[in-house]
N, CA, C and O atoms as a printed pandas DataFrame, in Angstrom:
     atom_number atom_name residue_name chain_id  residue_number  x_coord  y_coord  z_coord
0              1         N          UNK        A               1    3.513   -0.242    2.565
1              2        CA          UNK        A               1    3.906   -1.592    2.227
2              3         C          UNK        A               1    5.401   -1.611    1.934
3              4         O          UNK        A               1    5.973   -0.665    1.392
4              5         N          UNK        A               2    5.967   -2.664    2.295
5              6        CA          UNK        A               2    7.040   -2.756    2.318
6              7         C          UNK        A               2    7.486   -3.813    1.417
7              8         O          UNK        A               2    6.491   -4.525    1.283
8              9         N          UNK        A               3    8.644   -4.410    0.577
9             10        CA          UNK        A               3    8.920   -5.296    0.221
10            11         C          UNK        A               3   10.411   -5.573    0.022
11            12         O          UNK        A               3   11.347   -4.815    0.273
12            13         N          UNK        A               4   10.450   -7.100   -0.598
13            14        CA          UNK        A               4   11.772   -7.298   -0.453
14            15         C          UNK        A               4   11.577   -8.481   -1.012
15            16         O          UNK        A               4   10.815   -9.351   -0.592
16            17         N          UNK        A               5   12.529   -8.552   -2.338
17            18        CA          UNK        A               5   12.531   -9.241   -3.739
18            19         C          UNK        A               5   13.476  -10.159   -3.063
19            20         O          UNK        A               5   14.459   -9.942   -2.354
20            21         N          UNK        A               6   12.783  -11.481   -3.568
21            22        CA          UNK        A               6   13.904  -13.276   -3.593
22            23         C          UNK        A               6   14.376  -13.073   -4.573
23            24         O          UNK        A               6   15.435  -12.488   -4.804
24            25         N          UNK        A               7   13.496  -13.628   -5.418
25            26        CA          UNK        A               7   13.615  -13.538   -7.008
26            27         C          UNK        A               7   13.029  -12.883   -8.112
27            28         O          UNK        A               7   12.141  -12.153   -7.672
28            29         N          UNK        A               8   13.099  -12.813   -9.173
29            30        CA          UNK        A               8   12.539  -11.994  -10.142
30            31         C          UNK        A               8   11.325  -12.544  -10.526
31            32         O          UNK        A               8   10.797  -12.026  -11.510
32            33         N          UNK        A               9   10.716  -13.533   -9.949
33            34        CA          UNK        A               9    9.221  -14.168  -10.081
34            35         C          UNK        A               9    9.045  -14.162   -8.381
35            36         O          UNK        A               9    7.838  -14.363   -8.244
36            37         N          UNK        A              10    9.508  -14.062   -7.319
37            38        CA          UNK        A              10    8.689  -14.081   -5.983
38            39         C          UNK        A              10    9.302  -13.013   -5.272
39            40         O          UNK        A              10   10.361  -12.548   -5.694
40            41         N          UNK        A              11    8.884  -12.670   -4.476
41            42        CA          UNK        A              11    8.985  -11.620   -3.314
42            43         C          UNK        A              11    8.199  -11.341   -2.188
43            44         O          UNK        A              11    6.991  -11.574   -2.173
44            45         N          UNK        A              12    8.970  -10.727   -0.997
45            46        CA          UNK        A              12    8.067  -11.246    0.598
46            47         C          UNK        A              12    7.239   -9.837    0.401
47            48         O          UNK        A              12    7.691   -8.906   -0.265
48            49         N          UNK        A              13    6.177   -9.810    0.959
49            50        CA          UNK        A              13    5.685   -8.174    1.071
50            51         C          UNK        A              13    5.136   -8.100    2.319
51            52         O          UNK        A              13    4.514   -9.082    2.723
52            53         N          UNK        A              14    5.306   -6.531    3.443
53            54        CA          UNK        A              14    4.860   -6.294    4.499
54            55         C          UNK        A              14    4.042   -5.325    4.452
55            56         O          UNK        A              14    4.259   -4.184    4.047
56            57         N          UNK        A              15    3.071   -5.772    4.874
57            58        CA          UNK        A              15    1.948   -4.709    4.832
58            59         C          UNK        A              15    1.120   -5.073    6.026
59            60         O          UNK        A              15    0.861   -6.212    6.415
60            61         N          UNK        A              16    0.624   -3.570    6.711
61            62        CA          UNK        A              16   -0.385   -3.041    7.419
62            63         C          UNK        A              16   -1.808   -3.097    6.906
63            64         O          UNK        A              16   -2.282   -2.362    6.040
64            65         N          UNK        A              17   -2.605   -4.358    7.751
65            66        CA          UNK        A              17   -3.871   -4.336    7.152
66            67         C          UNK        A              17   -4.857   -4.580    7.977
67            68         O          UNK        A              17   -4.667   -5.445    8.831
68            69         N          UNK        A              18   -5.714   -4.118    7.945
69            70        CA          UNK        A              18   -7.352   -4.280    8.869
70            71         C          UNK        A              18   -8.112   -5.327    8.436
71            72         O          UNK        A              18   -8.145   -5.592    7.235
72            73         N          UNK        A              19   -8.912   -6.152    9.472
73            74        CA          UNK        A              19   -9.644   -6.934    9.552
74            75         C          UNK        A              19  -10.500   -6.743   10.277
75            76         O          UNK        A              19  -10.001   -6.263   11.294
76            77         N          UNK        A              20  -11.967   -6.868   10.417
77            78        CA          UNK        A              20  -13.010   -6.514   11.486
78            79         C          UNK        A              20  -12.416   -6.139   12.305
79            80         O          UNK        A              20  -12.050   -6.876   13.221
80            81         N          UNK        A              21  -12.081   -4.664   12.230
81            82        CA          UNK        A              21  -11.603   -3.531   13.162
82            83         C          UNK        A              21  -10.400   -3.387   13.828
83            84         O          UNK        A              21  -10.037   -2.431   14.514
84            85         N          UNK        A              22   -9.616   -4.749   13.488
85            86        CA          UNK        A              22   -8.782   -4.933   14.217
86            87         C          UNK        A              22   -7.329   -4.918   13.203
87            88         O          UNK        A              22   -7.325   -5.499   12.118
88            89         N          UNK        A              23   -6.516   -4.414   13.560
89            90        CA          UNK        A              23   -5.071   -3.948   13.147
90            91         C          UNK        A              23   -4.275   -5.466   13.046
91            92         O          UNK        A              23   -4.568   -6.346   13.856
92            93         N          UNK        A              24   -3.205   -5.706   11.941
93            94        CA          UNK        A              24   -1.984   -6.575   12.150
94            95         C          UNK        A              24   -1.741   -6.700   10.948
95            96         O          UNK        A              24   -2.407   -6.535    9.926
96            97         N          UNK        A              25   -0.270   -7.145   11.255
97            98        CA          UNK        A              25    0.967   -7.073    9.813
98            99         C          UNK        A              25    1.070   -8.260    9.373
99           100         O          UNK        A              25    1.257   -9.255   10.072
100          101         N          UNK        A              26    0.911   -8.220    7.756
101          102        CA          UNK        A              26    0.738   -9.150    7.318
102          103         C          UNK        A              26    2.183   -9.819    6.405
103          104         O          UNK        A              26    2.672   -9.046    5.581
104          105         N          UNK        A              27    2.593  -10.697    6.500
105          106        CA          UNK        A              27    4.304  -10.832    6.115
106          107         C          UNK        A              27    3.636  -11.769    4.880
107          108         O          UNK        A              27    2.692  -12.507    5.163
108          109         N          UNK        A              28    4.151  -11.716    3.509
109          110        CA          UNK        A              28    3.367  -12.925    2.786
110          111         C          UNK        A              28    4.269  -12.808    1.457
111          112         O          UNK        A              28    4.720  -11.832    0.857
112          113         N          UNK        A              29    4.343  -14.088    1.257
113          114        CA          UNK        A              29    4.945  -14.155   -0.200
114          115         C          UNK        A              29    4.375  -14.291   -1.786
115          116         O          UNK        A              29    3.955  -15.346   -2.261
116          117         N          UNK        A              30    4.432  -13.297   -2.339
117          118        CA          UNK        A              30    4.009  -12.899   -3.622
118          119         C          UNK        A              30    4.685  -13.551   -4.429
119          120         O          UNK        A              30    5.869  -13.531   -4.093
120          121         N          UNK        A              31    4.441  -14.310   -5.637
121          122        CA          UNK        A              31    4.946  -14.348   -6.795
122          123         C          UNK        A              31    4.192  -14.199   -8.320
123          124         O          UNK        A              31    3.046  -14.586   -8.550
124          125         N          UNK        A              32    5.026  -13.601   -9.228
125          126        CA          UNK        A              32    4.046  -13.112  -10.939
126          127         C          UNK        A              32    4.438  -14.049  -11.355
127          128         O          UNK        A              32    5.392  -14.827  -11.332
128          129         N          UNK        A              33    2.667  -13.683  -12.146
129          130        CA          UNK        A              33    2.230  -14.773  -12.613
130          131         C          UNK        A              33    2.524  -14.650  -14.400
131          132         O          UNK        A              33    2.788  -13.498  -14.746
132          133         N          UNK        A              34    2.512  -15.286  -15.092
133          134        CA          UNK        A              34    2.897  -14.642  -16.330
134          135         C          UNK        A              34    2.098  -13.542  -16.756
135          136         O          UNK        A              34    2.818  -12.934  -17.548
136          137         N          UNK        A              35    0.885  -12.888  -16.655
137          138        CA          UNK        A              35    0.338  -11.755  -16.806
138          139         C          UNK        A              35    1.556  -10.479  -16.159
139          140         O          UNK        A              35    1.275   -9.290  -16.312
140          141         N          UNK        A              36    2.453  -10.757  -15.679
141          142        CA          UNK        A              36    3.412   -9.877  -14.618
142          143         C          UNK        A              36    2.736   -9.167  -13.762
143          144         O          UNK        A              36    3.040   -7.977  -13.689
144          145         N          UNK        A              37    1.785   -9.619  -12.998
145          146        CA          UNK        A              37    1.183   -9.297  -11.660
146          147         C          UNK        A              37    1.307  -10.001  -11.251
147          148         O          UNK        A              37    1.095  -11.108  -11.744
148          149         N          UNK        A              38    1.920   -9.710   -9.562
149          150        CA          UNK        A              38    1.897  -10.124   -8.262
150          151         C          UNK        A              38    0.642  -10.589   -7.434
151          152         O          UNK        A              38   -0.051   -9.794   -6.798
152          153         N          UNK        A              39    0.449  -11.701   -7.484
153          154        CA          UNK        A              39   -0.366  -12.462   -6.304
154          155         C          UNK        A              39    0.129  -13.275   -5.122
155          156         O          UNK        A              39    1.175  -13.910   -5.254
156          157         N          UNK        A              40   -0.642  -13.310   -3.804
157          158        CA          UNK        A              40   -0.519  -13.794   -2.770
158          159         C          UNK        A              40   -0.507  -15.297   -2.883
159          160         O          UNK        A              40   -1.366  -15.826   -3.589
160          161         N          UNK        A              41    0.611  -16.221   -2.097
161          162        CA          UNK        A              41    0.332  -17.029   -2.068
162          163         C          UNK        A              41    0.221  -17.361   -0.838
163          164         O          UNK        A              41    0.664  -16.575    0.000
164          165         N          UNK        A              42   -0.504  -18.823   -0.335
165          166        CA          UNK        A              42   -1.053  -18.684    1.363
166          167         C          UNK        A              42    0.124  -19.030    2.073
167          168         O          UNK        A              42    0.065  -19.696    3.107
168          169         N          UNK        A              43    1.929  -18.338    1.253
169          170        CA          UNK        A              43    3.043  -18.655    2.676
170          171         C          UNK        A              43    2.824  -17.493    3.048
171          172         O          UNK        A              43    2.680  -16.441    2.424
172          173         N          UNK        A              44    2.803  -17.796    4.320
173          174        CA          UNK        A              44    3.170  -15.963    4.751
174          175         C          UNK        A              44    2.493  -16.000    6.557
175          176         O          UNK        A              44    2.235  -17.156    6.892
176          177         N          UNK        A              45    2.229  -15.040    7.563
177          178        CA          UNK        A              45    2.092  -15.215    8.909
178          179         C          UNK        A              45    1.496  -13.746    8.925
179          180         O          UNK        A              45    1.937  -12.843    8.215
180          181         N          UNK        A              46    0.744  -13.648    9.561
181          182        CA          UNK        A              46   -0.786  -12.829   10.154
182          183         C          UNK        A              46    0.058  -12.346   11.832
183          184         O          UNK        A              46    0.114  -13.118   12.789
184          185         N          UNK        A              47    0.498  -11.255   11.826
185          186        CA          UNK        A              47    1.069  -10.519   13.153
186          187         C          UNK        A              47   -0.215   -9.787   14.188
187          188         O          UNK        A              47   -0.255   -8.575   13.976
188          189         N          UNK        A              48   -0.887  -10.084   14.868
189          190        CA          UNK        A              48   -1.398   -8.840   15.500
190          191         C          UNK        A              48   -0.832   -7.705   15.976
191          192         O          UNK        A              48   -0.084   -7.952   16.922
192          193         N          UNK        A              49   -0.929   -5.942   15.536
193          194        CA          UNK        A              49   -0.084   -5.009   16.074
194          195         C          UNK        A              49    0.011   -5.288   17.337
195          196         O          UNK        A              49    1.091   -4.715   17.482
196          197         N          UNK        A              50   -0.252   -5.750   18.524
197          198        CA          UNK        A              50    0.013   -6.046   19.577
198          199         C          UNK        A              50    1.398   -7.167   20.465
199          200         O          UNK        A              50    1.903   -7.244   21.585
200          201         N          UNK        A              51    1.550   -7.998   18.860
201          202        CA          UNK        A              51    2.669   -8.690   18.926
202          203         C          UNK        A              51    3.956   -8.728   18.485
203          204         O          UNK        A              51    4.897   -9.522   18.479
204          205         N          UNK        A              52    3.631   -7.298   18.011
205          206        CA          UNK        A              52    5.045   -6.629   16.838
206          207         C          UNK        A              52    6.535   -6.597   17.463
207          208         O          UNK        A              52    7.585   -6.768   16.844
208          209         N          UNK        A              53    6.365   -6.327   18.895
209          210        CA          UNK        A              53    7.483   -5.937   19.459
210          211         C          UNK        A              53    7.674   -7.324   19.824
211          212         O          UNK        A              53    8.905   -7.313   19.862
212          213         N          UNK        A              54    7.384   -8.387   20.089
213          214        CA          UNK        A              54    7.367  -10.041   20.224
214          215         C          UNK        A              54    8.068  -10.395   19.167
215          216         O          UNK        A              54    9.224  -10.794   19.311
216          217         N          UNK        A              55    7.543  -10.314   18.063
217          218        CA          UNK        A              55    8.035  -11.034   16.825
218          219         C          UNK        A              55    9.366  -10.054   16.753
219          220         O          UNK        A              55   10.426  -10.679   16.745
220          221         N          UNK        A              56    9.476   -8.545   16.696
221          222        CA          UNK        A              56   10.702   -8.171   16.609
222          223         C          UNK        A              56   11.999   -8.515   17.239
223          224         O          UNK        A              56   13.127   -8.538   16.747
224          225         N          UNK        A              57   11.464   -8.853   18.790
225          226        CA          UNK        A              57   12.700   -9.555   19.667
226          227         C          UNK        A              57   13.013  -10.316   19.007
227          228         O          UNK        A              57   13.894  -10.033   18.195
228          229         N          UNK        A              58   12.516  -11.495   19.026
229          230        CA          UNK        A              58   12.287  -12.574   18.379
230          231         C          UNK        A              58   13.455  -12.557   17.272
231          232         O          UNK        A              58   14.470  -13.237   17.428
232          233         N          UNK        A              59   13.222  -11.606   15.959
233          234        CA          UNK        A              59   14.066  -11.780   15.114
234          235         C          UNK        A              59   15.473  -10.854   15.627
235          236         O          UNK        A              59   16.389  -11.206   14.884
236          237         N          UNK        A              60   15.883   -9.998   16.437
237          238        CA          UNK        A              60   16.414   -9.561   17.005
238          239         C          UNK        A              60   17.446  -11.146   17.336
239          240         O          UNK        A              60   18.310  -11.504   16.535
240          241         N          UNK        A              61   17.146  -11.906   18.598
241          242        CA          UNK        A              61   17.590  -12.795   18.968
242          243         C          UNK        A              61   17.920  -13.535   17.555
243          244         O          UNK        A              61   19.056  -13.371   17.110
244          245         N          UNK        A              62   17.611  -13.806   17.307
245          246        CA          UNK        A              62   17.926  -15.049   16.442
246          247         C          UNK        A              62   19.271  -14.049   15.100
247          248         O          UNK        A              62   20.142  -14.670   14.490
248          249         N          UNK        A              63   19.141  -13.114   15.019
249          250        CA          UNK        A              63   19.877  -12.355   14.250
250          251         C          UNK        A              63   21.611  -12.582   14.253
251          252         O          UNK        A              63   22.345  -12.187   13.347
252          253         N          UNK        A              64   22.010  -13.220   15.333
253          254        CA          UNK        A              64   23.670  -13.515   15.409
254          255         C          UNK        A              64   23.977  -14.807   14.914
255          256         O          UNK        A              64   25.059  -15.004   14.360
256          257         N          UNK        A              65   23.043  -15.811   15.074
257          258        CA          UNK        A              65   23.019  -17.145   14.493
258          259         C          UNK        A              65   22.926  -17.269   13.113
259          260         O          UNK        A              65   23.662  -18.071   12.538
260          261         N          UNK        A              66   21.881  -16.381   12.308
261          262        CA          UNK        A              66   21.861  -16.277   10.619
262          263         C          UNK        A              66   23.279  -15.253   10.407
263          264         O          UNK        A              66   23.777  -15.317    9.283
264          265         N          UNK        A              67   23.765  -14.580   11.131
265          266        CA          UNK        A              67   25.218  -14.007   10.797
266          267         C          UNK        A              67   26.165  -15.011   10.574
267          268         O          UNK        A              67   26.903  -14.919    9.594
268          269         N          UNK        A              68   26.267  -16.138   11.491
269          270        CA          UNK        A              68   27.477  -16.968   11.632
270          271         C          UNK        A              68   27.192  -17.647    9.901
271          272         O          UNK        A              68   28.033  -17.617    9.003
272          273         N          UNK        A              69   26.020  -18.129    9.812
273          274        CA          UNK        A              69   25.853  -18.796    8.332
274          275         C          UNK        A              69   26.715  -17.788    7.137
275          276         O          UNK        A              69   26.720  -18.108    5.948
């Protein structure tokens, strides 16, 4: 799992997860709750490993345009 903090109450997390047998990356945004555990909230996008290298172009391309900002 991978992550990567917004703020000190939310953060995106990447993780590798199975579903009836089937593989894909799950991109989703966490934020704590005052207990200071991290829960899912339903932002986030469902990758099939099959579309990884798709979505990577993808952000690849678009990567010179969020530079100019």
């Amino acid at each position: 799992m991978q992550v990567i903090d917004k703020t000190e109450t939310e953060r995106i997390q990447i993780e590798l997860k199975s579903y009836k047998g089937k593989e894909y990356m799950d991109i989703r945004i966490f934020f704590k709750n005052d207990e200071g555990e991290w829960l899912p909230t339903k932002k986030g996008v469902t990758v099939s490993v099959h579309k990884l290298n798709d979505f990577l172009e993808a952000f690849k391309k678009e990567q010179p345009a969020a530079a100019e900002t």
